[in-house]
N, C-alpha and C positions, 0 to 999 in steps of 0.2 A: 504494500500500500504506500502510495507518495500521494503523500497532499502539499497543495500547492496553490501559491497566493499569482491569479494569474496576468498577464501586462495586457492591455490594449489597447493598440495604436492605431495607426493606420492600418502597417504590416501585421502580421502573425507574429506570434512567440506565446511561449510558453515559459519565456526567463521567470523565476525568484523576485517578481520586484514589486511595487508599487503601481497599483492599478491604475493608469491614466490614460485619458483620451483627449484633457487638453490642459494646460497650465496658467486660463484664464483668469483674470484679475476679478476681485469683486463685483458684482451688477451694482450698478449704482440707483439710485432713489428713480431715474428717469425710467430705466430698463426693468427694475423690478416688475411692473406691471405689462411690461409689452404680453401680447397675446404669443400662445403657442402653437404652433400648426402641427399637429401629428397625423400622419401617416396610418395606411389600413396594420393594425399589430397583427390580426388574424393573417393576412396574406403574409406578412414578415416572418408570421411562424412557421408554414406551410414551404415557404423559400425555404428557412434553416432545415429541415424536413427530407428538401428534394435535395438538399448538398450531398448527404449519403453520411451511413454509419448514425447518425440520430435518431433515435428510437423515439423518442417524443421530445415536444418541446413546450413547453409556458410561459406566457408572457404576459406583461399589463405595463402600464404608462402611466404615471399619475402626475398631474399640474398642481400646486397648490396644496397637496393630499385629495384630490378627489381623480379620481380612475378617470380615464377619458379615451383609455383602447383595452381590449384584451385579446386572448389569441391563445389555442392550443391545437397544435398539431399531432398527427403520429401516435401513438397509442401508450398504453402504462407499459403492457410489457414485448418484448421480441417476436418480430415478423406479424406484426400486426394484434395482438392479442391482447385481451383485457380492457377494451373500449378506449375512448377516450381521456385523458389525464382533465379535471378540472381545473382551471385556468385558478381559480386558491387553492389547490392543493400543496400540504405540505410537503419540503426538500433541504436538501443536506444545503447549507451555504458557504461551506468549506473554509477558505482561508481570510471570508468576510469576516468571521468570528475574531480574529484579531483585533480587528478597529474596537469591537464590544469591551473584547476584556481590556484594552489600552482605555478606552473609556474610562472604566470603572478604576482601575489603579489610579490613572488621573485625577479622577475627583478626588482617592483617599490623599494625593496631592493637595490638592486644593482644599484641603481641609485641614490638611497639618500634619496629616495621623500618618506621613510619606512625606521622603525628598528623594525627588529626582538624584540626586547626589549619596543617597544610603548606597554604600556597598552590599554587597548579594551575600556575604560572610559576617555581615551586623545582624539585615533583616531575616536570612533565614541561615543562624548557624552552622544547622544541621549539616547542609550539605557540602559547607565546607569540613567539618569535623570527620564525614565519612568518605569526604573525598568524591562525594560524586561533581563535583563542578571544578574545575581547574581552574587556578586563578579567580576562585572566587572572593579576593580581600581585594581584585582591581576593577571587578564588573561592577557597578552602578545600575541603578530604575531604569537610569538614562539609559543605557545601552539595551537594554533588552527591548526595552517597547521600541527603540529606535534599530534592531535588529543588528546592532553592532558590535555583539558580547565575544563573538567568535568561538562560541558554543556550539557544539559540531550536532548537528541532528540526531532523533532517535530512531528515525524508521529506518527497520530491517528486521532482519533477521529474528532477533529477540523481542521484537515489538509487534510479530505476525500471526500469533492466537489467535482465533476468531470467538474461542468462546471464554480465555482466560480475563479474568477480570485484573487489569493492571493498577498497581498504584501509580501516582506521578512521581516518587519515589524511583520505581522501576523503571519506569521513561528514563532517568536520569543517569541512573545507572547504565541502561543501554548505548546512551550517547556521553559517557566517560569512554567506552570502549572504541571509539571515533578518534580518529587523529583529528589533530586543530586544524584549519588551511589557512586561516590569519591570523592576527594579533588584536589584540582589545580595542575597539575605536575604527575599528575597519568593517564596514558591512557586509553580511556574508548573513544569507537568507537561511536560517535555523527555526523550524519548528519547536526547539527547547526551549528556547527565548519566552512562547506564550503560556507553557505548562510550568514554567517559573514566577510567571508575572501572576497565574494563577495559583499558585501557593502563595504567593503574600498575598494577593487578596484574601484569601481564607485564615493566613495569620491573622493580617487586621481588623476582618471584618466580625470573623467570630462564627463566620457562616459559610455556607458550601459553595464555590463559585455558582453553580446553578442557581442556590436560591439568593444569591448578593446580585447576580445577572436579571434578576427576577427581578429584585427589590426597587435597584436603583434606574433598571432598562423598562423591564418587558411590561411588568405592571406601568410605574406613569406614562409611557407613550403608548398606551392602551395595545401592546403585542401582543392579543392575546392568544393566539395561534401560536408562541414561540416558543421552544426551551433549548436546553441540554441537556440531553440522555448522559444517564452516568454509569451505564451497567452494561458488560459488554453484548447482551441479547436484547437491549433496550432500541429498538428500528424508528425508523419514521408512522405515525399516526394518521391511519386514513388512508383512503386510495390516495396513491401516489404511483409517479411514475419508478420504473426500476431501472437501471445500468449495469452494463453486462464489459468484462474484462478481459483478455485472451488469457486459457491454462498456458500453464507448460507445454502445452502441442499444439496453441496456440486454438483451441475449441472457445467460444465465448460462453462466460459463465454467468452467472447473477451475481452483481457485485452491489447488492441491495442491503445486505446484513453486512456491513462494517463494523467493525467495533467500536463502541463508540468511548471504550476508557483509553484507548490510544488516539483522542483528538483534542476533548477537553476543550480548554481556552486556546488551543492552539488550530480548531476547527469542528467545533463538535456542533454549533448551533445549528437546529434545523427551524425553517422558517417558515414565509409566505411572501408572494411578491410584493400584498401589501406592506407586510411589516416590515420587511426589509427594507422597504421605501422611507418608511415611517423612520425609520433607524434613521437613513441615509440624511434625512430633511432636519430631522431635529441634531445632526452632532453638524451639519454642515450650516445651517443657520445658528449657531452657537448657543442652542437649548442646553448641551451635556457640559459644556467646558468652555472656559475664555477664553479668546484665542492666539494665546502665548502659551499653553496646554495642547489643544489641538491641532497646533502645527506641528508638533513632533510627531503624527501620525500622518500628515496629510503635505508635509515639506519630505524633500528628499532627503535623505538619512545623510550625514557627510559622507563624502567622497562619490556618491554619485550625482549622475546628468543631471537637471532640471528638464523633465518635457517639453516639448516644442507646444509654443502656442498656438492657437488657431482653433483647433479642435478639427473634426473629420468634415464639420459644412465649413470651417471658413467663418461661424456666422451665430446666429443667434438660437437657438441657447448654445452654450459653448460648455462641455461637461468637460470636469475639474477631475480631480481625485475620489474617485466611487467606492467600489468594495468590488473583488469578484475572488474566486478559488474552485479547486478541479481536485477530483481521487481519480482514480481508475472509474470509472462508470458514470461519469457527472463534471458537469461545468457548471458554476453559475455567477452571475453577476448584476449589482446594482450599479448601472451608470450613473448619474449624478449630473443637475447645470451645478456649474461656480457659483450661483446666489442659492443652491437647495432648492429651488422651482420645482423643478422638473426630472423623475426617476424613469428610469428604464430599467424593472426587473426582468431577469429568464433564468432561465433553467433549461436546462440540454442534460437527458438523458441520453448515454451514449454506446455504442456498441464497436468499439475500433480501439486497434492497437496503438502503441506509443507516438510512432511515425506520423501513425493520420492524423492524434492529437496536436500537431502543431497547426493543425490547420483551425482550430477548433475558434481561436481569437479570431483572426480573419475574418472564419461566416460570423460572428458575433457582431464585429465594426459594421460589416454590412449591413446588417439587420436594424441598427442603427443609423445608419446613412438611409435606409430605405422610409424610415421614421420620420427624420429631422432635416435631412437635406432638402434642399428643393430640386425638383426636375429640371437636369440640364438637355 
């Protein structure tokens, strides 16, 4: 299993980075209100559909928080089967769940009860005392939410149970057994980073990330469709669509039952297009955090690029820094305008090997461009 926080740009990729489609400056008071033209989402879904290896697809648009397209294509499960997926139905949102748990340690920032500047061998001893975190008296808050700990990932081998129930403990220990590839302060894409940032939450909150996720997320912006499964036979709720992985012989399998103690804060949330939106609207209008707080999830980590502006129209809305992430059998992604107006959620259940998935960002921008751009 490789879960993955995924880019999109113009082009395809599949890199480790910061979900962007444009590097747009704030809407100002004039633009706030300009109208938005959206595009048929039903045919946009049916397109992602006919691209091949997509097993179903869902989608919705929302202006303002009110819906104004939806769209589902392709069916719940393989070669047509299981009817149609309902355009709210719940799905994994993979490596969106970062920006959540960055949230939530942020505000215990902004509260006092956290500094960005605690090292990782104050706030959580332990793991330096048994050694599962290397260098952990020179990691900081800062580096982990900002992905620059140089904490070598957990998934493999040891983290490939589908039905052992892992502690975050044991995550950490699997990726002790990881060689470093950088030094402290240099970004390097580690899922351990959010399975860390999620134990202090639960140090200082006193409560289980699930229900601190709850307390301070999913309940006020009325999520009510959202959790995190903490158990590893705990699946997604409700018809939903499924994704299918190549075995070892390359046969596709149902890659529906994940486990869900191997994602955690580092991608365990399952959602709804709305909520997800809802998410998107309230941390990018500055509802969760001030924004000398949520810039460190929504600025480029140091030492990488800053995104090319423009966005994929050129024009109006111009989408900023969103949320998107992929396992073996799923993509999904909330695009985002720069002022929080305007979301574009989907979900791509998928049926194709590693190779095809790089194509996966690509039909996504398009689907996009088919939305928001205008007819040239």
């Amino acid at each position: 299993m490789i879960l993955r926080r995924t880019t999109f740009t113009g082009a395809a990729s599949l890199a480790c980075a910061a979900l962007v489609l444009s590097a747009a400056p704030p809407a100002t008071a004039a633009t706030a209100a300009a109208p938005v033209k959206v595009g048929d989402v039903q045919q946009a879904m049916e397109a992602l559909v006919e691209t091949g290896h997509v097993v179903g697809a869902i989608g919705e648009v929302y202006v303002d928080g009110k819906r104004v397209g939806k769209g589902s294509a392709g069916s719940r499960l393989l070669d047509g089967k299981g009817g149609a997926i309902p355009s709210t139905a719940r799905y994994r949102i993979g490596s969106q769940t970062k920006t959540m748990t960055a949230a939530v340690a942020l505000q215990l920032v902004k509260e006092g009860k956290l500094s960005l500047d605690d090292k990782l061998s104050e706030v959580l001893p332990e793991v330096a005392k048994k050694d599962l975190v290397e260098r952990a008296d020179k990691i900081t808050v800062r580096h982990l939410v900002q992905l620059t700990s140089g904490i070598p990932d957990y998934i493999g081998p040891d983290t490939s149970s589908p039905t052992r129930n892992y502690r975050p403990t044991d995550l950490l220990a699997a990726s002790r057994k990881n060689a470093r590839r950088v030094e402290v302060g240099t970004f390097d894409y580690s899922n351990t980073n959010y399975i860390l940032l999620g134990m202090i939450i639960e140090k200082f909150s006193g409560r289980s990330l699930a229900a601190e996720l709850n307390r301070r997320l999913f309940v006020p912006l009325g999520m009510r469709h959202t959790y995190l499964p903490a158990k590893a036979n705990e699946g997604i709720k409700g018809p939903h669509g499924h994704g299918y992985a190549p075995d070892e012989t390359g046969t596709m399998r149902d890659a529906d039952k994940i486990n869900a103690t191997t994602l955690l804060g580092a991608g365990g949330v399952i959602s709804t297009t709305r909520d997800a939106s809802t998410f998107q609207r309230a941390f990018r209008q500055g509802k969760l955090l001030p924004a000398s707080l949520s810039k460190l999830v929504t600025d480029p980590p140091p030492g990488q690029t800053p995104p090319p502006a423009g966005g994929p129209c050129a024009g109006n809305p111009e989408f900023a820094a969103g949320g998107g992430g992929s396992a073996p059998g799923f993509t999904a992604a909330t695009l985002t305008s720069s002022d929080g107006r305007v979301q574009f959620a989907v979900s791509l259940t998928l049926a194709m090997d590693n190779d095809e998935r790089s194509t996966v960002s690509r039909r996504i921008t398009n689907a996009l461009k088919s939305l928001f751009c205008p007819a040239t």
